[in-house]
C-alpha positions as CSV (number, residue, x, y, z in Angstrom):
1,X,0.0,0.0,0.0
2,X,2.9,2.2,1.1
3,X,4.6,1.6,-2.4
4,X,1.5,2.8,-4.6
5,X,1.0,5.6,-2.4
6,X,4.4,6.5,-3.1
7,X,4.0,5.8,-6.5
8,X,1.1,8.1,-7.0
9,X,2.6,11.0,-5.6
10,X,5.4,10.9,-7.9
11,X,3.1,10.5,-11.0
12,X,0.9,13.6,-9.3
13,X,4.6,15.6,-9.1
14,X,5.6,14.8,-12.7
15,X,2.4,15.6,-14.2
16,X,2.6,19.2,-12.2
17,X,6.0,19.8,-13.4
18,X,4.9,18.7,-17.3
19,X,1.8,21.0,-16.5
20,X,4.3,23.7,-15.8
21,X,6.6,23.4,-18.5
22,X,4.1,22.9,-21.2
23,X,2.2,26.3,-20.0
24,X,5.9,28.5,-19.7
25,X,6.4,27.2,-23.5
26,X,3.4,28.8,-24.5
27,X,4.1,31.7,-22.8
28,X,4.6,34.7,-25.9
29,X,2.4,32.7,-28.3
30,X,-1.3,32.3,-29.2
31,X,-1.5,29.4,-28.3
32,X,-2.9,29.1,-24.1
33,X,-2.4,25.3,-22.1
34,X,-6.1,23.8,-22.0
35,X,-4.7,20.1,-20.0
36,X,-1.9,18.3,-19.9
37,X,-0.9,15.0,-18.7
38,X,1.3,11.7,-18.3
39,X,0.2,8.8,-19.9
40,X,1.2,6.0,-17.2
41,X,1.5,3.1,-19.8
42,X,4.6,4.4,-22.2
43,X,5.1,8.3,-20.8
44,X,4.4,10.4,-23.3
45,X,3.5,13.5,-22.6
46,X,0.7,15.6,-23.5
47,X,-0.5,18.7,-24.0
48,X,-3.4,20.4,-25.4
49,X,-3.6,23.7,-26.9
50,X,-6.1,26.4,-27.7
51,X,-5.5,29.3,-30.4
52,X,-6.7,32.4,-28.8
53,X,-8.1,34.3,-31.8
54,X,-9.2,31.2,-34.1
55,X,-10.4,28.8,-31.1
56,X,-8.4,26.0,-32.9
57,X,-7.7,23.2,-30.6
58,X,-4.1,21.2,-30.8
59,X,-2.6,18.2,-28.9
60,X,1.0,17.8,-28.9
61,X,2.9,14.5,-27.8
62,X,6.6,14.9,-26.5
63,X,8.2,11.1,-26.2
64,X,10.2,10.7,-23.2
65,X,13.5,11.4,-25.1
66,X,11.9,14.7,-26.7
67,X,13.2,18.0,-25.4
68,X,10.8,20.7,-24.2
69,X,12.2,23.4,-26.5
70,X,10.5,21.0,-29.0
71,X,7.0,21.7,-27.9
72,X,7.9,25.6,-28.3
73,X,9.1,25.1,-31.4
74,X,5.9,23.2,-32.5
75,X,4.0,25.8,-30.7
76,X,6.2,29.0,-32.9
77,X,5.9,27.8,-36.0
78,X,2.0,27.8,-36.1
């Protein structure tokens, strides 16, 4: 029981820290954070994305391996 509980508290912390990052790379763009999150079963993190003058929405996936200066990247070139 212990190990789960510890378990979930370090998914909870990752998922705030991806959370973080994902909404800092957005920062100067038009594009705003909608959700983020972990998925458990390979780690790949996600991120949606709304446009804030079209309404557009956009997920991004970032493998595990991926840098976050690729998601601003993504994010610029749009």
């Amino acid at each position: 029981m212990k190990t789960r509980a510890a378990d979930a508290r370090a998914v909870a912390k990752a998922t705030r820290a991806w959370s973080v990052a994902a909404t800092a790379a957005a920062a100067g763009t038009r594009w705003r954070s909608t959700s983020s999150w972990i998925q458990q079963a390979d780690g790949v993190r996600c991120a949606e994305f709304t446009h804030v003058s079209t309404g557009k929405h956009r997920m991004i996936r970032l493998a595990t391996d991926q840098a976050i200066e690729t998601l601003r990247s993504q994010l610029v070139e749009e």
